[in-house]
C-alpha positions in Angstrom: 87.3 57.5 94.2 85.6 55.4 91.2 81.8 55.3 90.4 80.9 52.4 89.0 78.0 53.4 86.5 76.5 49.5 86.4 76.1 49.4 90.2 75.8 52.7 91.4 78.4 52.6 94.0 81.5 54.7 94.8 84.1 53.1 96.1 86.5 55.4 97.2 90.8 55.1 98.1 93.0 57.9 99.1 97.0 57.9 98.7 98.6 57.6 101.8 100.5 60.3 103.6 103.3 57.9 104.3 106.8 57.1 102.6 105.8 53.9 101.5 103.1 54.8 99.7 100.1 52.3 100.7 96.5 52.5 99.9 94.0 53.2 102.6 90.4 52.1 101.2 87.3 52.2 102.3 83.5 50.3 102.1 81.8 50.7 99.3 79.3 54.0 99.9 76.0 54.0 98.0 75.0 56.5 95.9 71.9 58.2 95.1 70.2 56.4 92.6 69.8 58.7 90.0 73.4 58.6 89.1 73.7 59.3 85.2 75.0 57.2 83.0 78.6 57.6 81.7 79.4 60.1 78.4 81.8 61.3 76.6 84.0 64.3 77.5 83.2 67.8 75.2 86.9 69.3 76.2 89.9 67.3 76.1 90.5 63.4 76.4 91.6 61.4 78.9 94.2 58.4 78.8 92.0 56.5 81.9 88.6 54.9 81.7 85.5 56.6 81.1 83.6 57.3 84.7 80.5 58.7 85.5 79.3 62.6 85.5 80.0 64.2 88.5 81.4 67.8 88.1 79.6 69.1 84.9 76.3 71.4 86.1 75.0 71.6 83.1 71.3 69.6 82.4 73.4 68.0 79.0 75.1 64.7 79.4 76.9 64.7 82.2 81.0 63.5 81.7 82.9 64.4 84.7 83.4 61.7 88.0 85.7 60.9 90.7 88.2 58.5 91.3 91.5 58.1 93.4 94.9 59.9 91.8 98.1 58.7 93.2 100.5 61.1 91.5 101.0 65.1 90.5 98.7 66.1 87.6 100.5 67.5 84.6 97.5 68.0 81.9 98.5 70.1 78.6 95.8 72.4 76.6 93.7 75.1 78.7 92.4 74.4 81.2 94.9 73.8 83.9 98.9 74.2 84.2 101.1 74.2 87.0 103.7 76.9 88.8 107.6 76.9 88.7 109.8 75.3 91.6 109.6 77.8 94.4 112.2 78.7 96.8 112.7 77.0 100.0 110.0 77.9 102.8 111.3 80.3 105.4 111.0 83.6 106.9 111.5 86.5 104.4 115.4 87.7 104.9 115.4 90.6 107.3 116.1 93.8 105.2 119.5 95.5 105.3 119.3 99.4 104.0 122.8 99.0 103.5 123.0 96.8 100.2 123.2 98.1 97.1 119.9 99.1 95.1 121.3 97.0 92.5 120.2 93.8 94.3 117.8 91.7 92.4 115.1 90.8 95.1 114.7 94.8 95.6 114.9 95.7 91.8 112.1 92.8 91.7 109.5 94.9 94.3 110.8 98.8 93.0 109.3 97.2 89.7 105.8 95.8 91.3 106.1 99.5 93.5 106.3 101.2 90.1 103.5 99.1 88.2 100.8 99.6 90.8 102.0 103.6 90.6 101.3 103.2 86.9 97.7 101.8 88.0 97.0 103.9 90.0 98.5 107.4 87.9 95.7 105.9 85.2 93.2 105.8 87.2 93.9 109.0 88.2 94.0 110.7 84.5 90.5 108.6 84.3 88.9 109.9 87.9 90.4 113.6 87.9 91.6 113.3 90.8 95.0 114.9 91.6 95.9 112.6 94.2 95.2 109.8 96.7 95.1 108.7 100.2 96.2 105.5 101.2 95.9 105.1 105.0 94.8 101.2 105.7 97.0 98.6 106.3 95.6 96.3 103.4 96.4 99.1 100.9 99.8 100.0 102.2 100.8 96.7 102.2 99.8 95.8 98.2 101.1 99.5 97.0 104.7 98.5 98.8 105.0 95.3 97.7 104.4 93.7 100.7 105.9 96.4 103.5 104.1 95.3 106.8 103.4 99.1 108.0 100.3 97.9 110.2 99.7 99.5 113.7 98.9 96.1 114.8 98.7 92.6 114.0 95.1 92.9 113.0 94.9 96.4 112.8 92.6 98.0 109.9 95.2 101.4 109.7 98.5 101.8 108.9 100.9 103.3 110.5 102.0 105.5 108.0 99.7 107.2 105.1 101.0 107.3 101.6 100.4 109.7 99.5 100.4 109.2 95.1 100.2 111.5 92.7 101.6 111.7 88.9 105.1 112.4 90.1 106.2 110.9 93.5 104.6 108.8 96.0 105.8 109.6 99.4 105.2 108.0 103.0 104.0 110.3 106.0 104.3 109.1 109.3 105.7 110.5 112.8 109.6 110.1 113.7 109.2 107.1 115.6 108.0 105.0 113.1 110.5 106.7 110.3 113.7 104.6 110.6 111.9 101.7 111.2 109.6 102.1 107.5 112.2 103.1 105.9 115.4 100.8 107.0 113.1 97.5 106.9 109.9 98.1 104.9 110.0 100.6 101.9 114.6 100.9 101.7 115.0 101.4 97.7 111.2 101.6 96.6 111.4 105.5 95.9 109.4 107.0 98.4 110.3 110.2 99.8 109.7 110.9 103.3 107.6 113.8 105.1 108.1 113.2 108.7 106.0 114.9 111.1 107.1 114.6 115.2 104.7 111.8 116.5 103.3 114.4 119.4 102.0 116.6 116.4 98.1 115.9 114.9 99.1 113.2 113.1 96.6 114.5 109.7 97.8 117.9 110.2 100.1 117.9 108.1 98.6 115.9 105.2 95.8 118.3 105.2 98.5 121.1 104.5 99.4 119.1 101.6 95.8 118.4 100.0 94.7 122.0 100.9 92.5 123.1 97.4 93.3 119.7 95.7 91.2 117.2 94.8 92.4 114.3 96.8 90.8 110.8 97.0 91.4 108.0 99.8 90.4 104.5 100.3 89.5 105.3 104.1 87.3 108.9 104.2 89.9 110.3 106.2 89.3 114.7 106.3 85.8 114.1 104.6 87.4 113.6 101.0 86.0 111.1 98.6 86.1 107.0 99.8 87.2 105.0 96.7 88.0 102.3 98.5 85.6 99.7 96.2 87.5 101.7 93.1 90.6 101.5 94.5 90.5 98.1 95.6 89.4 96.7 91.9 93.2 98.0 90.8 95.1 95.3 93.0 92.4 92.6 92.0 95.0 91.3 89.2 98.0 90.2 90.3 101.3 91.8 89.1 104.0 89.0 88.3 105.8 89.3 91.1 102.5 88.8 93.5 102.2 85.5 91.3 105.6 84.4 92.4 104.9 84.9 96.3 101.4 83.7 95.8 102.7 80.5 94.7 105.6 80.4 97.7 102.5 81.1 100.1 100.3 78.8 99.2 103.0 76.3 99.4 104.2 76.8 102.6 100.4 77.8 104.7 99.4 74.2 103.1 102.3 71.9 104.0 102.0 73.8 107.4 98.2 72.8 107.4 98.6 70.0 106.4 101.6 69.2 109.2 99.4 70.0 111.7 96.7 67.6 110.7 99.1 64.5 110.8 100.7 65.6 114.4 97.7 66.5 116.9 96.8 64.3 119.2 93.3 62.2 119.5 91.7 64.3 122.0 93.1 67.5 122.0 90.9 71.0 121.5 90.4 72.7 118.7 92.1 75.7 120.6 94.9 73.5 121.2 95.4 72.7 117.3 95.0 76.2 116.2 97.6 77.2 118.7 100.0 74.8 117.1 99.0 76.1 113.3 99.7 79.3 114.8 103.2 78.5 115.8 103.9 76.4 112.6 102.7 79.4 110.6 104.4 82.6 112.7 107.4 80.4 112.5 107.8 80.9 108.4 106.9 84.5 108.3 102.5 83.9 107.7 100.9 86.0 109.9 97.4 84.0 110.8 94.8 86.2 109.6 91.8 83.5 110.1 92.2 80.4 112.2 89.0 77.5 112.2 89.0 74.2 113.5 85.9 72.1 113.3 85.8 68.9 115.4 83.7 66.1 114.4 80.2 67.4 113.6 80.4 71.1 114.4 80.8 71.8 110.7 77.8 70.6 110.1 75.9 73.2 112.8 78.3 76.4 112.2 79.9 76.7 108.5 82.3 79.3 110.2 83.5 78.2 113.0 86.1 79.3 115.4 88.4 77.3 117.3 86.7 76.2 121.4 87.0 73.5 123.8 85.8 71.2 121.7 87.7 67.9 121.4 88.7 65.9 118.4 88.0 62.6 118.6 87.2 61.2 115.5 86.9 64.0 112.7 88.0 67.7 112.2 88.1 70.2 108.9 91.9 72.4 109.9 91.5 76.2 107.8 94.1 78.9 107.6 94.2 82.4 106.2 98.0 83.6 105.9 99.5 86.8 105.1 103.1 87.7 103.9 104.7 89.9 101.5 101.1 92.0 101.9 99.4 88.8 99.8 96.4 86.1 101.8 96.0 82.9 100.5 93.3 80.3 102.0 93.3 76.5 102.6 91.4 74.0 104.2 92.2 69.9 104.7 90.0 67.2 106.4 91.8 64.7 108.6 89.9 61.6 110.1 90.7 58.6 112.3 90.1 55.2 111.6 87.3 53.7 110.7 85.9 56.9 108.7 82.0 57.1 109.0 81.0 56.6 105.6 78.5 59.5 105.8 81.7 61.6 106.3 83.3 60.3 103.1 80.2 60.8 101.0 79.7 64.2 101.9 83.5 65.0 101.3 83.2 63.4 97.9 80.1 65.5 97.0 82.2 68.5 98.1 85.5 67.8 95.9 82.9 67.7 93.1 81.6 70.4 93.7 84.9 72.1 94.0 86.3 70.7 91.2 83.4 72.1 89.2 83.8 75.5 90.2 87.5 75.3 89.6 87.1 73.7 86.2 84.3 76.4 85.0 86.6 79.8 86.9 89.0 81.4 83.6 88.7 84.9 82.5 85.5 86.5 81.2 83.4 83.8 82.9 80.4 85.2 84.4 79.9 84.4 88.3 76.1 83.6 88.5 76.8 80.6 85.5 79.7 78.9 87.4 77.3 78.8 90.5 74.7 77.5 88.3 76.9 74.8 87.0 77.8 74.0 91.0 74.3 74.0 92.2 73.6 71.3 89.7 75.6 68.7 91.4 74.2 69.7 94.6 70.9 68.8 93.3 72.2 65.7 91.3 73.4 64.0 94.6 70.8 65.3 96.8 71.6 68.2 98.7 69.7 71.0 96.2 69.9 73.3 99.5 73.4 72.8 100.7 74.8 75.7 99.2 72.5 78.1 100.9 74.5 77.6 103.8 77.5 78.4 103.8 79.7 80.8 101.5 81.2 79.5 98.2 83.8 81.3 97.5 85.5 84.5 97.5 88.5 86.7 95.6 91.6 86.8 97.1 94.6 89.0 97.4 95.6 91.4 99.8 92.8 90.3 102.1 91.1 86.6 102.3 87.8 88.3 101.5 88.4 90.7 99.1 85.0 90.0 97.1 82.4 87.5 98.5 81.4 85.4 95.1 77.1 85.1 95.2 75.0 83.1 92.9 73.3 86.2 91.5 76.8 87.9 90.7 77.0 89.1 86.6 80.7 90.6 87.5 82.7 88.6 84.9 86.1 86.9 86.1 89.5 89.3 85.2 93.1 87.8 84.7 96.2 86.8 87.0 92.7 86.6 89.9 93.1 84.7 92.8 89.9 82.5 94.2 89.6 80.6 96.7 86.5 77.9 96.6 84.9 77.0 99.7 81.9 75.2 99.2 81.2 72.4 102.4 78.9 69.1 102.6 77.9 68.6 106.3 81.2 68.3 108.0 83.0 68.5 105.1 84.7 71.1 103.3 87.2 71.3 100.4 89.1 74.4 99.8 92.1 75.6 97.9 93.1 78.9 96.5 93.7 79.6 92.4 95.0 81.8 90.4 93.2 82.2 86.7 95.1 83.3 83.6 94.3 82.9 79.8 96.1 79.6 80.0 94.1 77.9 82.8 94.3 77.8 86.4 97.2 77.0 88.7 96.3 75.7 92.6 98.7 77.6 94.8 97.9 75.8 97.6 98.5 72.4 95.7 98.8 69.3 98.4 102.1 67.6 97.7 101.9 64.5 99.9 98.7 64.5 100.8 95.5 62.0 99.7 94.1 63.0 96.8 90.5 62.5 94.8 90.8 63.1 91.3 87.3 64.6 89.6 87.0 64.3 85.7 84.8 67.2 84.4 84.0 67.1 80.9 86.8 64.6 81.0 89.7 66.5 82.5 91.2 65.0 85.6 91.3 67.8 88.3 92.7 67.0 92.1 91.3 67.8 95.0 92.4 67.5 98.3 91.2 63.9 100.0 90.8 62.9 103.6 93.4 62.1 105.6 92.9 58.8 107.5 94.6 58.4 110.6 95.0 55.5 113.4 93.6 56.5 116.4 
């Protein structure tokens, strides 16, 4: 996508999908007519040539645009780098209890189990409390390292509570679930087991163990202290290993995304295409936590949708939340059959700027409210000041999808190894990718790998977002 700063048009090309590598391109789209003029960049340089402002928020000179990038983006300095080679996609190995401890996958998550006790044994020393609690599922899961102890698919508690002091960390749960936990989910981790028979009270006996102790729990179970908002700002920054399946995750839910958006049919429901993301995704181990499929204009009327009866006949926005190994990661792609309504394409432009603005302006110690005042400026320099009051913008991600909603009045300031995932939608457009932010930069988990691609300069850095997908009817 190039602006040309003389005429004021954009003119905008994707990659194509296919092997061979052919440009799709479309008609000329008009822009707004107060398009700035072009500047130069304040951070880094660029080898192409100068384009016109279109991710920088701020009322100075404006040096970031958009134009069409046709290969992977390997930028040095800052502000962005990119993961290692990850490991085939698949489901995770089943466990066996009977290897060695010595193998190196489980000496990998007895060390992430053993960090987050470290966390948590300091937060201890800092709250005074002898204990803690854990009893949901979303709590479990991050202090295993990914053991799937849920009830149910979507259920809120665990099966099993877990209980960490200074000295042990130990699993209670009845002798049904025992072998299962313990052979599959936490075999080498270091928890010791109280088992309690499953037709006993099932808090009974962690209230023997609390009796005059000063427990905490992230769930108010027996009355004691909820530090669930306390507890949950210790798994905000990811440990190393996380990192490592955070970038296998995002990798696989997006080329599974992104699969199903080149195979549905031209008139099937959205139900229909959720059902086969579904499959796609159960089939590598991602449970579906959150499943949206927009047809044509329906973004446009509910920013959340879910997936009805609503056909697909010339335009639909395909989102996932997936869990596994306890970690969420978020993505969203726009596919579109030929001929694109151009009023599609501009709004899907204005929201890869947008994107790429909050991407560019998210590293640690940034303050939330200025990176959504730098975003708000390009809604209001392409004229849609009030688009971002309607829909969410963004939120932190880990363990859960939603862990922190990001507002425009928020004066938290952005911590290390954090995981974001940028929303923000255009009419019946969205673009949307999940981060992870580190003092060197950012890294896109969910990075498209052959996909169409819009690459957005701001303050002359190229950054690439996720295009539309043109398809033949």
């Amino acid at each position: 996508m190039a602006i040309d700063s003389e005429t004021g048009v954009m003119q905008f090309r994707v990659e194509s999908s296919d092997v061979s590598g052919e440009f799709v391109a479309l008609a000329p789209i008009p822009l707004p007519p107060s398009v700035p003029p072009t500047s130069q960049a304040e951070l880094g340089t660029s080898s192409q040539t100068p384009h016109v402002v279109a991710g920088d928020a701020e009322p100075e000179p404006d040096d970031s645009s958009a134009r069409a990038g046709s290969s992977t983006l390997r930028a040095t300095g800052a502000m962005l780098h990119l993961g290692d080679d990850v490991s085939v996609d698949g489901l995770p190995a089943l466990a066996d209890p009977t290897i060695s401890h010595q193998d190196r996958e489980l000496e990998l998550r007895r060390a992430d189990v053993n960090e987050k006790h470290q966390r948590i044994i300091a937060w201890l020393d800092k709250t005074g409390y002898e204990a803690v609690l854990l009893g949901r599922t979303d709590s479990v899961g991050w202090f295993t390292a990914g053991g799937d102890l849920a009830q149910t698919l979507t259920s809120e508690l665990s099966a099993a509570l877990v209980l960490v002091n200074r000295h042990c960390r130990a699993l209670i749960c009845d002798n049904v679930q025992t072998a299962r936990l313990f052979e599959e989910e936490v075999a080498g981790l270091g928890f010791q087991l109280k088992e309690r028979p499953w037709r006993t009270d099932p808090f009974a006996f962690a209230l023997e163990l609390a009796r005059d102790k000063k427990y905490a729990t992230d769930c108010g179970l027996f009355g004691w202290p909820n530090e669930l908002s306390k507890l949950k700002a210790l798994r905000l920054s990811l440990t190393r290993q996380e990192r490592r399946w955070m970038r296998e995750l995002g990798r696989t839910l997006a080329r599974q995304v992104e699969a199903t958006c080149r195979n549905f049919e031209p008139g099937e429901t959205e139900a229909d295409i959720a059902g086969h993301l579904a499959h796609r995704l159960i089939r590598q181990g991602i449970v579906p936590v959150d499943l949206r499929v927009a047809a044509d204009g329906r973004l446009a009327r509910y920013r959340q949708p879910r997936f009805k009866s609503a056909r697909v006949t010339r335009h639909a926005v395909i989102q996932a939340s997936g869990r596994r190994h306890g970690l969420c990661a978020s993505v969203a792609r726009m596919v579109a059959f030929d001929p694109v309504d151009p009023e599609l394409a501009r709004a899907h432009a204005l929201a890869s700027m947008v994107d790429a603005t909050l991407i560019y302006f998210s590293r640690p110690g940034a303050v939330v409210s200025d990176i959504f005042r730098r975003a708000r400026r390009i809604y209001e320099k392409y004229g849609h000041p009030h688009e971002w009051m309607k829909d969410y913008q963004g939120h932190v991600v880990g363990v859960s999808p939603r862990e922190l909603t990001l507002t425009p009045d928020g004066q938290a300031t952005l911590g290390h190894d954090l995981a974001l995932s940028w929303c923000p939608s255009v009419s019946s457009a969205r673009s949307q990718d999940t981060i992870v932010i580190d003092q060197r930069g950012y890294e896109v988990v969910t990075e498209s790998r052959r996909w169409p691609r819009v690459e957005v300069l701001v303050k002359n850095l190229p950054i690439l977002r996720p295009g539309l997908l043109i398809r033949k009817p």
